[in-house]
C-alpha positions as CSV (number, residue, x, y, z in Angstrom):
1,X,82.5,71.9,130.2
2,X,80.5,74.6,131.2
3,X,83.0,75.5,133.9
4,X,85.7,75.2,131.8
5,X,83.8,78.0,129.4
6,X,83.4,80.6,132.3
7,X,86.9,80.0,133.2
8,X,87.2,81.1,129.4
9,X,85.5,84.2,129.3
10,X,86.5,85.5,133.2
11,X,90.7,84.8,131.4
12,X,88.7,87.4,128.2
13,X,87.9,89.7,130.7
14,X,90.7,89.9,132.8
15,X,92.7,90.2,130.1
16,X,90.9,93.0,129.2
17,X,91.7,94.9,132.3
18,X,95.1,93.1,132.8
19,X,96.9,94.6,129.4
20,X,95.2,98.3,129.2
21,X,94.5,99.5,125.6
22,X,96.1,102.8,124.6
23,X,93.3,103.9,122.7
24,X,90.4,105.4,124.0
25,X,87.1,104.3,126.1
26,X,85.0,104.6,122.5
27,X,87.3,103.1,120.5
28,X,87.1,100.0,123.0
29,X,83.4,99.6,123.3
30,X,83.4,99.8,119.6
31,X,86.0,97.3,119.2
32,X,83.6,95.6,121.2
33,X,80.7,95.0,119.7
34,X,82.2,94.4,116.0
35,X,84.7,92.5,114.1
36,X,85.9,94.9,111.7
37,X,88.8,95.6,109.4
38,X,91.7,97.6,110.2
39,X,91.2,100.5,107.8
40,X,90.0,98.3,105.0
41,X,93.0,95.8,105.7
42,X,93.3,92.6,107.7
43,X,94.8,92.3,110.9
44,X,98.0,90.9,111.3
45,X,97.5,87.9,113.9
46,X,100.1,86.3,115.5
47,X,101.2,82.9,114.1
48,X,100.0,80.7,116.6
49,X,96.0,81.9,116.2
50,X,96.6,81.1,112.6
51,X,98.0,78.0,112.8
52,X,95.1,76.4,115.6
53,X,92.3,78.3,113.5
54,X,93.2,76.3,110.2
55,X,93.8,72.8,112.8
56,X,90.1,74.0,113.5
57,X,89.0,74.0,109.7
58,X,91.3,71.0,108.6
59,X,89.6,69.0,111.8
60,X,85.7,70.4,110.7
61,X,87.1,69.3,106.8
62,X,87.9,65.6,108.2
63,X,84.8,65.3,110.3
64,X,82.8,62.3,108.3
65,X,80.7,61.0,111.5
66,X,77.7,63.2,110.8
67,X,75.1,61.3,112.8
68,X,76.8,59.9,116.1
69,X,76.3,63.0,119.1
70,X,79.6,60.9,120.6
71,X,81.9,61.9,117.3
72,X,80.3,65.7,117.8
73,X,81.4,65.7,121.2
74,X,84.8,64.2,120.3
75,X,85.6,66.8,117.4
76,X,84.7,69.4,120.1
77,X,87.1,68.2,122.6
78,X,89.9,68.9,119.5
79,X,88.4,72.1,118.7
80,X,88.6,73.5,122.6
81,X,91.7,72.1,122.7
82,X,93.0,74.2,119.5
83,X,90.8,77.0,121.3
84,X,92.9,76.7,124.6
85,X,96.1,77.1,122.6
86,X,95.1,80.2,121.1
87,X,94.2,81.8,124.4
88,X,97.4,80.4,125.8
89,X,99.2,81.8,122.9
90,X,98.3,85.2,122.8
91,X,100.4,87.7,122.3
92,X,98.4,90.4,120.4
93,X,98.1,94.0,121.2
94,X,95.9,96.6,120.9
95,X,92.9,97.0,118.3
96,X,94.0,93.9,116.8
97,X,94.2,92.0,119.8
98,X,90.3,93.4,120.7
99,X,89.7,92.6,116.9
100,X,90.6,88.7,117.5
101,X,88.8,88.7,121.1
102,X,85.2,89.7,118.7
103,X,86.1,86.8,116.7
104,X,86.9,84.3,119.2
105,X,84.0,84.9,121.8
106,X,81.7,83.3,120.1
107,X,83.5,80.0,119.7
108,X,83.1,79.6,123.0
109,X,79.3,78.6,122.5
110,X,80.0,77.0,119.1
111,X,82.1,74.5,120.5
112,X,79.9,74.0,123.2
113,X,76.9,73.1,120.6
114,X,78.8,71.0,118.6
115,X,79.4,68.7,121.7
116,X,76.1,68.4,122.7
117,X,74.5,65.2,123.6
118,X,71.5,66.6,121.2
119,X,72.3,65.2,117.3
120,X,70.0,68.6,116.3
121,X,72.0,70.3,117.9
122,X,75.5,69.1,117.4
123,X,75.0,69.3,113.3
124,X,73.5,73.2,114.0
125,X,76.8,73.7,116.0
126,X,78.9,72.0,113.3
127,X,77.5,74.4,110.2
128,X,77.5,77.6,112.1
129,X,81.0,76.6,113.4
130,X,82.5,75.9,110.0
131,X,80.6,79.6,108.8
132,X,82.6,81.4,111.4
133,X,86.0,80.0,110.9
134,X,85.5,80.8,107.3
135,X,85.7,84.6,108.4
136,X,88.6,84.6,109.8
137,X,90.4,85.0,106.4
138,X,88.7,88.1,106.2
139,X,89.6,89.4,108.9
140,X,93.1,88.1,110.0
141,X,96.0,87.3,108.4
C-alpha cells in the first residue's frame, strides 16, 4: 500500500510539471498550500471527481462494521479504488485543477489510516475522512 501511495504522489507531482500552469510562480505556491474558493465561488470540477467523491461518502454512509480493523481495511481498498479513478480521470486545468490537487493530497494518508491493522486508528482515519469529504461541497461543484 505504501508503494502504491508514493506512486500517487510522484503521478501529483509530475503532473505538476507535465501540464504547466499559465499563471504565475506565486499564484502556484499559493494554490499550494490552500484550498480556497475561486473568487468567493466554487470550482467547477469535472464530472468524474464528483461522481467517485459522493461513491466515497455513500460507501463511508454504508459503513456499519465499526469495530473489525479487517472491514476498515476493506472500505479502504473501495475508497483507493474511487481515489485511483479520480486521478485517472482527470481532466482539470489550471487553478482549479491545483484547487482539487489541495483537496485530494491528503486522502492519500486518510485512506491509508482507515486501513490500518490498528482499530484506534482505523476509526480516527474513518471520522477525519468523512470531515474532509464533507468539504468538498464547499469547494467543488
Amino acid at each position: 500500500m505504501k508503494n502504491r501511495i508514493k506512486l500517487l504522489v510522484l503521478l501529483l507531482i509530475l503532473s505538476f510539471s507535465i501540464f504547466p500552469n499559465v499563471y504565475s510562480e506565486e499564484e502556484h505556491h499559493n494554490a499550494d498550500n490552500k484550498l480556497e474558493l475561486n473568487d468567493g465561488k466554487r470550482w467547477l470540477a469535472n464530472s468524474e471527481t464528483t461522481s467517485s467523491i459522493s461513491n466515497m461518502i455513500v460507501l463511508m454512509d454504508g459503513f456499519e462494521a465499526k469495530e473489525d480493523p479487517k472491514a476498515y481495511k476493506e472500505l479502504s481498498k473501495k475508497i483507493q479504488s474511487e481515489f485511483d479513478f479520480i486521478i485517472k480521470s482527470c481532466s482539470m486545468t489550471g487553478k482549479a485543477h491545483d484547487q482539487l490537487h489541495n483537496y485530494i493530497i491528503p486522502l492519500i494518508s486518510l485512506i491509508e489510516e482507515l486501513g490500518s491493522p490498528n482499530l484506534k486508528t482505523c476509526k480516527a482515519g474513518f471520522n477525519n475522512l468523512k470531515k474532509h469529504l464533507g468539504k468538498y461541497e464547499k469547494y467543488f461543484e
